[in-house]
N, C-alpha and C positions, 0 to 999 in steps of 0.2 A: 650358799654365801661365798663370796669372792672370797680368795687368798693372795694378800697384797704382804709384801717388806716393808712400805712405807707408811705403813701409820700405826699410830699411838698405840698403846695396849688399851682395851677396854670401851674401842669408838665401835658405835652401832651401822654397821654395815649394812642393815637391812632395814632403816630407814631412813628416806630422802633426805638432802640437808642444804640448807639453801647456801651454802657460801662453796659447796660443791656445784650443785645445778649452775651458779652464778658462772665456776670455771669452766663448766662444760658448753655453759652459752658462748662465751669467750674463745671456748675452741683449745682451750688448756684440759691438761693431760688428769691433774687431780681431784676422779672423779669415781664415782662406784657405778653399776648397772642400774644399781636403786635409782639412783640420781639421775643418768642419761634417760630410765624407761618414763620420770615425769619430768625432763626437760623434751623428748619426744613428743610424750603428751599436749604438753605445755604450747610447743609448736606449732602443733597438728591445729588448736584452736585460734591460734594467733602467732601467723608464720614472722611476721614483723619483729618479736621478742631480740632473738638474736641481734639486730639493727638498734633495737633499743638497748638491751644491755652495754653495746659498744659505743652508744650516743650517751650513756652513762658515763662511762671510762674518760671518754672524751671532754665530759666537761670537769672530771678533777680534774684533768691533765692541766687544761685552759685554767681553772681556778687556780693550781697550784704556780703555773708559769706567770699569772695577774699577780698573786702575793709575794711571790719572790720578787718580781717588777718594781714591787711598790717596798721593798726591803724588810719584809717580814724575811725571817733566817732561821727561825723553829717550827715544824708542822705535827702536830698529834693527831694522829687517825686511827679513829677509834670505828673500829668494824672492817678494817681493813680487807679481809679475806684473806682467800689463799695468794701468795704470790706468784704474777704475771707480769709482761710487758710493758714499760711504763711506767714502774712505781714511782710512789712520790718523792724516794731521795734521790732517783734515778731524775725526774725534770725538774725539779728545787735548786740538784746540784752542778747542771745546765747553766743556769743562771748564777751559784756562785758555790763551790766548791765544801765551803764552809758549813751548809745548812746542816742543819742535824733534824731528825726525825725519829719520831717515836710510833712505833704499829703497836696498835693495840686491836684482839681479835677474842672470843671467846671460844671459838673450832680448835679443836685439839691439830685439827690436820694443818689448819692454816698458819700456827702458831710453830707445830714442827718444820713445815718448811720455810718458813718466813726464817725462824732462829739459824737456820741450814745457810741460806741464802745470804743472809746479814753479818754473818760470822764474818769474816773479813772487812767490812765495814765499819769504822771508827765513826762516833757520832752516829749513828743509828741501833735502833735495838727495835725487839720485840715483845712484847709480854700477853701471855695468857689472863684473860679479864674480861670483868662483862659491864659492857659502857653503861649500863641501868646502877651500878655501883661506884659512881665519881670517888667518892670517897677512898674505896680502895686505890684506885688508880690515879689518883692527884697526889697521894702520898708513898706510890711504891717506886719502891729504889731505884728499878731499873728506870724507871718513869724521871724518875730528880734527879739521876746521875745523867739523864741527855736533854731535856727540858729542864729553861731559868723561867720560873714562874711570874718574876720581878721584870723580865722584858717583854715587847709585844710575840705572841707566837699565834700560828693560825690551827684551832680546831676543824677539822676533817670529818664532815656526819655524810657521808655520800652512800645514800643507798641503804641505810642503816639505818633508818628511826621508823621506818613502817615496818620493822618486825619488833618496835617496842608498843604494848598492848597500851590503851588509852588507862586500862588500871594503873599501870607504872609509872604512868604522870610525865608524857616524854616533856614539858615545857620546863619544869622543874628539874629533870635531869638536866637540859641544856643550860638552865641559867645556873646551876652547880658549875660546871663547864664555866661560861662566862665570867662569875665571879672572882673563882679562881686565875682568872687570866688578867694581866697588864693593859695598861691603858696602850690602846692603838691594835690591840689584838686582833683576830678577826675569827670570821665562823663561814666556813663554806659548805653548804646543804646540800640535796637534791633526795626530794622524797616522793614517793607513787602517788600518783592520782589517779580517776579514772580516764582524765582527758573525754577525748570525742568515741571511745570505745567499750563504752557502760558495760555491755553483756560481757564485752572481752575480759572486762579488768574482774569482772564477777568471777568469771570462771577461772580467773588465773589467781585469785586469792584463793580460792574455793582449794585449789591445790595445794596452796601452801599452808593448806591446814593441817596436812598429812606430814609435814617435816617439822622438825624442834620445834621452830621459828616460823609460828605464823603471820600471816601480814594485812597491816591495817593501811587501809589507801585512806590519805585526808582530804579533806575539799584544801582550796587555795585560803580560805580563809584560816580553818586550824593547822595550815603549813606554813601564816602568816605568825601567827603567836605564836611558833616553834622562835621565830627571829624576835623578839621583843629585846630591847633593849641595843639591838643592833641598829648601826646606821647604812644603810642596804647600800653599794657602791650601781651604777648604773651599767644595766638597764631594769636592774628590782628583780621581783620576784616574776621570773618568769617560767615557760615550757621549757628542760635543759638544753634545747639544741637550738633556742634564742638568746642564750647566754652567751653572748660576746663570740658570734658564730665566724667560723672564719668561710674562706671561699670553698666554696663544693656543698653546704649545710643546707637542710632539704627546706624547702621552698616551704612546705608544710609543717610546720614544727612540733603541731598538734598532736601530732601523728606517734610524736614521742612523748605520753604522757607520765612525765616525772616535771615537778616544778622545781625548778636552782635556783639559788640566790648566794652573791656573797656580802654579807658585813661584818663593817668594822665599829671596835670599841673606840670614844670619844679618846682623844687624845687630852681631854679639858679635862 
């Protein structure tokens, strides 16, 4: 077993964890060997991952930079991970200095560095919680001392709802989320599918059986009733690197299957 300073007492080093694997795809540093020998794995089957993981990152970057746009100025993100390049108060506050953000993460490790990271930052925090329990986290403190529930703010599910089991009821967990939020709020997605690479996406769940958090790919249709009650902003629910793609975004978008989508609650 590795011997690391930087994490938690009591975290299982000797098995894979997917918001590790996720950093190591990224090419970030907090990771264990458990976790690099199945994101190796993981490669070996489907070199492409890495491209997708980062065609991931990219479209909160893009969703978060679109809601700031449009004058949302509170973000909760819930499954955040470990902290990397790019977070979300880091391009929210791009756009206006003001924005406050709430990371919400269940990984012990992601929540110690995120806390590390965020200390200095005013209007942002972190908290340890599991986005399957709204309840908890709609009401904890650190949560209500940086989120006004009474304004529009934008929910953050990026990456994070195919490791919630269809027993956990993920549409009912998001419309928790939703009701609790203001009118004009909004909700931005992106969850696995298998797209155009069936056997790939088989064998790449198949993996993540082996870590905490295993993961359930939806078709487009049950990653359509994750959004109910949302008003999808254009271009809908699409593959994420169709998502309001900028120049250089690969001509094949299929290639990268996760579907995004962002909406927003009726202002009416």
């Amino acid at each position: 077993m590795e011997t690391v300073d930087w994490v938690p007492e009591g975290v299982d080093l000797d098995r894979p964890n997917a918001a590790r694997v996720y950093d190591y795809y990224l090419g970030g540093a907090h990771n264990f060997a458990v976790d690099r020998q199945m994101g190796d794995q993981a490669i070996a089957g489907w070199p492409e991952l890495p491209m997708i993981m980062r065609a991931n990152r990219a479209f909160l970057r893009r969703a978060v930079q679109y809601l700031a746009g449009q004058g949302i100025r509170q973000f909760l993100d819930l499954g955040s991970g470990i902290p990397t390049a790019g977070n979300v108060h880091e391009v929210a506050r791009a756009a206006d200095p003001t924005c406050r953000v709430a990371y919400v993460d269940h990984d012990p490790i992601a929540v110690a560095h995120g806390t590390a990271l965020l200390r200095d930052e005013p209007g942002v925090t972190m908290i340890q919680a599991d986005l399957r329990d709204p309840g908890s986290i709609l009401t904890h403190p650190g949560i209500r001392a940086t989120i006004d529930f009474d304004k529009p703010l934008a929910i953050l599910m990026v990456a994070v709802l195919h490791f919630v089991s269809d027993t956990d009821d993920p549409a009912h967990i998001v419309a928790a989320y939703r009701d609790a939020s203001a009118p004009g709020s909004a909700l931005a997605l992106c969850h696995a599918t298998r797209g155009e690479r069936n056997e790939r996406a088989a064998e790449h769940r198949e993996l993540y059986t082996r870590t905490t958090t295993p993961m359930t790919m939806r078709s487009r249709q049950q990653v359509a009733t994750l959004l109910d009650g949302y008003d999808l902003v254009d271009p809908g629910l699409v593959y994420m690197a169709s998502w309001r793609p900028e120049e250089g975004m690969p001509a094949r978008p299929e290639v990268y299957p996760g579907l995004a989508a962002v909406g927003r609650l009726s202002t009416r």
